[in-house]
C-alpha positions as CSV (number, residue, x, y, z in Angstrom):
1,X,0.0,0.0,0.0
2,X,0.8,3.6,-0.8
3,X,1.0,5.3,3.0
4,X,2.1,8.4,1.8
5,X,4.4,11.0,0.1
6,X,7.2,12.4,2.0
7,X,9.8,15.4,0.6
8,X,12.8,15.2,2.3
9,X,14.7,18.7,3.3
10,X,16.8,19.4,0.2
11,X,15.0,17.7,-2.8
12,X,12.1,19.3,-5.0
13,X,10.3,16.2,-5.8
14,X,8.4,13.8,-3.1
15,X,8.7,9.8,-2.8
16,X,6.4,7.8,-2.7
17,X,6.1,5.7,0.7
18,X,4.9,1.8,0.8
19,X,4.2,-1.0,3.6
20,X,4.8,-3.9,2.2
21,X,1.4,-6.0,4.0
22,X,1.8,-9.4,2.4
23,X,2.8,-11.7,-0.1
24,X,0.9,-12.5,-3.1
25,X,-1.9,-14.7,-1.3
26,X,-2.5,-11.5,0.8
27,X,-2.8,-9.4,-2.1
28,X,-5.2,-11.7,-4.3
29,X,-7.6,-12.2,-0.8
30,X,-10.6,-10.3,-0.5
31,X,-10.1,-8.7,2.6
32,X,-7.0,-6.9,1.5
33,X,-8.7,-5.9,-1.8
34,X,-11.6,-4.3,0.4
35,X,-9.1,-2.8,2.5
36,X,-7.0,-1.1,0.3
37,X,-10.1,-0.1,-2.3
38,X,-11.1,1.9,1.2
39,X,-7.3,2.7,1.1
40,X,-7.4,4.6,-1.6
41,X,-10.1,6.5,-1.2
42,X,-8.9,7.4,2.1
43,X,-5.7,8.9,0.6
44,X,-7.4,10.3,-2.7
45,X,-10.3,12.3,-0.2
46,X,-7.3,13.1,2.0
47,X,-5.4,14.6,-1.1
48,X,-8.1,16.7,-2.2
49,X,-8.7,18.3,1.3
50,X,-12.0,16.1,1.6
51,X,-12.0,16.0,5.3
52,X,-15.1,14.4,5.4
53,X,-14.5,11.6,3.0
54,X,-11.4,11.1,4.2
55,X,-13.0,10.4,7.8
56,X,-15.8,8.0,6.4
57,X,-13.0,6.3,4.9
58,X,-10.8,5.7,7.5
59,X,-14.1,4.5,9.3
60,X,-15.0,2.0,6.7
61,X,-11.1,0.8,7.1
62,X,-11.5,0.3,11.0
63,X,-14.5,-2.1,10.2
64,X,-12.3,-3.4,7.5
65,X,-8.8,-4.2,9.6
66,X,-10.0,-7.5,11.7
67,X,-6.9,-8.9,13.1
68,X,-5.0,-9.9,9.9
69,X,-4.1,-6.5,9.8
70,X,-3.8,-4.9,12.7
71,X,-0.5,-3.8,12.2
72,X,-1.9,-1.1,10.1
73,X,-3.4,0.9,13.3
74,X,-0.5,3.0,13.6
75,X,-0.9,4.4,10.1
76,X,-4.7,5.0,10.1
77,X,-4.1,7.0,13.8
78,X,-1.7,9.1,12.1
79,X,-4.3,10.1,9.2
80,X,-6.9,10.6,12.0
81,X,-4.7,13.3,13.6
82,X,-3.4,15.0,10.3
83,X,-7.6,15.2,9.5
84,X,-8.6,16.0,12.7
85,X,-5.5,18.6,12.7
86,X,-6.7,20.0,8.9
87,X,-10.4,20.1,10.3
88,X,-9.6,23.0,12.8
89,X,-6.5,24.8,11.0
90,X,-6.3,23.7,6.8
91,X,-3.5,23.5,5.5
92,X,-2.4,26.7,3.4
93,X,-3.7,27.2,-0.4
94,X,-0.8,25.5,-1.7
95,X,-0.8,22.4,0.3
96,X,-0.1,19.1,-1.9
97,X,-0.4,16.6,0.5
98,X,3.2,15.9,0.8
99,X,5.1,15.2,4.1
100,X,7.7,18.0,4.8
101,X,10.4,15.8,6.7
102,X,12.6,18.8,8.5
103,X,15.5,16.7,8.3
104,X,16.6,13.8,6.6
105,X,17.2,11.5,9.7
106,X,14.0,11.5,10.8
């Protein structure tokens, strides 16, 4: 899955950041299909400053994790916090949904 796009300090163009969430059985079950379809729209609503879609997505992806994965949590409480974060102050008019990493350790 596509978790995000992160510009590091010093370069111009952002990368592209995956979690690897299984092999190719994963990939081909249903329940991953479901979750990443709700993935996607998460991070496409998210994009386009669509607070609210983002939100009904990331709902629809808690009913969606079960326990295979789980692991995922983390992530989805991050977006929470960026939306919830975007909902009281938006981001400013040329916002592009990128991750501005101050440094490039971390």
């Amino acid at each position: 899955l596509e978790i995000g796009r992160v510009r590091v300090k010093g370069k111009q163009a952002p990368e592209a950041v995956h979690a690897l969430v299984g092999d190719q059985a994963v990939a081909e079950s249903e329940e991953f299909r479901a979750l990443a379809a709700a993935h996607e729209r998460m991070i496409g609503a998210y994009r386009a400053r669509d607070w609210a879609g983002a939100h009904a997505a990331l709902t629809e992806i808690h009913a969606l994790i079960g326990t295979r994965f789980l692991f995922l949590l983390p992530l989805y409480a991050l977006y929470e916090r960026r939306i919830a974060e975007f909902r009281a102050e938006p981001p400013p008019a040329g916002w592009d949904g990128v991750f501005e990493a101050e440094s490039k350790s971390g």
